[in-house]
VEXFI-997538 format. One record per residue: residue in three letters; x, y, z of N, C-alpha, C in turn. Coordinates in steps of 0.05 Angstrom, whole numbers, plus 32768, in hexadecimal, padded with zeros to 4 digits. Example, Ala and Ser with C-alpha at 12.3 -4.5 7.8 and 13.67 -1.06 7.14 Angstrom:
VEXFI-997538
ALA81087F8E809C80F67FA6809C81087FBE809C;SER81017FD3808E81117FEB808F81028001809D;
***
This chain:
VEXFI-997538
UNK81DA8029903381DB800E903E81F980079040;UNK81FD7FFD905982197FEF9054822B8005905E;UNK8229801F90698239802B90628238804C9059;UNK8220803C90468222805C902D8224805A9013;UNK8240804C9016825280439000823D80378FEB;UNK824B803C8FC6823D80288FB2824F800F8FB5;UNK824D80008FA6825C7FEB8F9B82637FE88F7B;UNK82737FE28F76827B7FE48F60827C7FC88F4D;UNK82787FCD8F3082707FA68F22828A7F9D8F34;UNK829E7FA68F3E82BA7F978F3D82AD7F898F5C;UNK82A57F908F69829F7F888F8B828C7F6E8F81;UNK82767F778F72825E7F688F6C82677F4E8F62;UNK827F7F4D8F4D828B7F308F3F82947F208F54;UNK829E7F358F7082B17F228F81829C7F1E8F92;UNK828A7F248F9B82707F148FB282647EFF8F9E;UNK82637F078F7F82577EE78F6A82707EDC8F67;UNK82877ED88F66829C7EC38F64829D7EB38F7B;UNK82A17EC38F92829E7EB48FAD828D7EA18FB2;UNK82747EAE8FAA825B7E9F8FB6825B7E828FA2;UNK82637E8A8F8A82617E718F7082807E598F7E;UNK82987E6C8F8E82A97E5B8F93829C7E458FAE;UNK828A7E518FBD82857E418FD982707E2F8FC6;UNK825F7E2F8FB4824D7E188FA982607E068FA0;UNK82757E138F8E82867E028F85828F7DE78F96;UNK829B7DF08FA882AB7DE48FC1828B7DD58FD4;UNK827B7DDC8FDE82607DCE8FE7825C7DBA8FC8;UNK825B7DB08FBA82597D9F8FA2826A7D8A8FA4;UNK82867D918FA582A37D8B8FA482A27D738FBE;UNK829B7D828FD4829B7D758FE8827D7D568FEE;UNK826D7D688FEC82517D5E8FE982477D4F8FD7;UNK82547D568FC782457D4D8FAE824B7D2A8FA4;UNK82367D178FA7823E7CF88F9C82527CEF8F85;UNK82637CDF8F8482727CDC8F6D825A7CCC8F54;UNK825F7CD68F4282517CC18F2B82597CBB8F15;UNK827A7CBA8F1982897CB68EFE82877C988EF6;UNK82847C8E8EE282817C738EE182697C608EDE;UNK82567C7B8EE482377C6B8EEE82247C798ED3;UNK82177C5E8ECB81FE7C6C8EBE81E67C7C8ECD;UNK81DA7C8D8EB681C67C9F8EC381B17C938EC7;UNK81AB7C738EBE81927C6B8ECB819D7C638EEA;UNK81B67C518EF281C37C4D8F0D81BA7C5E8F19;UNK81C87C778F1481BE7C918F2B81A57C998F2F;UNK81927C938F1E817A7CA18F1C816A7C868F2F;UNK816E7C6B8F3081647C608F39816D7C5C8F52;UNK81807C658F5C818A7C638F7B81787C7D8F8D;UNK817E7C958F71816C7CAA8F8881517CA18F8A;UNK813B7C978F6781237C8F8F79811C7C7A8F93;UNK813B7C698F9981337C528FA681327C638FCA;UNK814A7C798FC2814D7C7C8FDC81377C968FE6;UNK81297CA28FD381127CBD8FD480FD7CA48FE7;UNK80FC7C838FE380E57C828FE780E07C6F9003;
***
Protein backbone atom coordinates (compact mmCIF):
# COMPACT_ATOMS: atom_id res chain seq x y z
CA UNK A 1 0.00 0.00 0.00
CA UNK A 2 1.21 3.40 -0.52
CA UNK A 3 3.99 2.41 -2.38
CA UNK A 4 5.19 -0.84 -0.80
CA UNK A 5 6.93 1.00 1.63
CA UNK A 6 6.39 0.24 5.81
CA UNK A 7 6.12 3.13 7.96
CA UNK A 8 7.93 3.59 10.75
CA UNK A 9 6.54 4.67 14.81
CA UNK A 10 8.64 7.89 13.69
CA UNK A 11 6.13 8.64 10.45
CA UNK A 12 3.08 7.33 12.61
CA UNK A 13 3.86 10.20 15.64
CA UNK A 14 4.05 12.80 12.78
CA UNK A 15 0.46 11.93 10.92
CA UNK A 16 -0.85 11.78 15.16
CA UNK A 17 0.89 15.22 15.97
CA UNK A 18 -0.42 16.79 12.84
CA UNK A 19 -3.75 15.58 12.95
CA UNK A 20 -3.90 16.49 17.06
CA UNK A 21 -2.21 20.04 15.70
CA UNK A 22 -5.28 20.78 13.04
CA UNK A 23 -7.98 19.88 16.13
CA UNK A 24 -5.93 22.00 18.13
CA UNK A 25 -6.13 25.04 15.82
CA UNK A 26 -10.21 24.01 14.65
CA UNK A 27 -10.92 24.54 18.72
CA UNK A 28 -8.64 27.61 18.85
CA UNK A 29 -10.48 29.10 16.13
CA UNK A 30 -14.03 27.63 16.68
CA UNK A 31 -14.16 27.08 19.74
CA UNK A 32 -16.65 29.73 22.19
CA UNK A 33 -14.79 31.74 24.79
CA UNK A 34 -15.97 30.77 28.43
CA UNK A 35 -13.53 32.36 30.58
CA UNK A 36 -15.37 34.12 33.21
CA UNK A 37 -18.65 32.25 32.91
CA UNK A 38 -20.18 29.77 35.23
CA UNK A 39 -20.99 26.23 34.13
CA UNK A 40 -24.61 26.60 34.84
CA UNK A 41 -24.40 30.12 32.29
CA UNK A 42 -23.07 27.89 29.60
CA UNK A 43 -25.02 24.98 30.15
CA UNK A 44 -28.14 27.03 30.07
CA UNK A 45 -27.46 29.01 26.86
CA UNK A 46 -26.76 25.68 25.03
CA UNK A 47 -30.16 24.15 26.37
CA UNK A 48 -31.88 27.48 25.37
CA UNK A 49 -30.39 27.48 22.02
CA UNK A 50 -30.74 23.16 21.32
CA UNK A 51 -34.40 24.12 21.64
Amino acid sequence: MLGGGTFGPGAVFVVFAAVLLVIALDVLVLGEETMGRTLDEISGEARAGAS
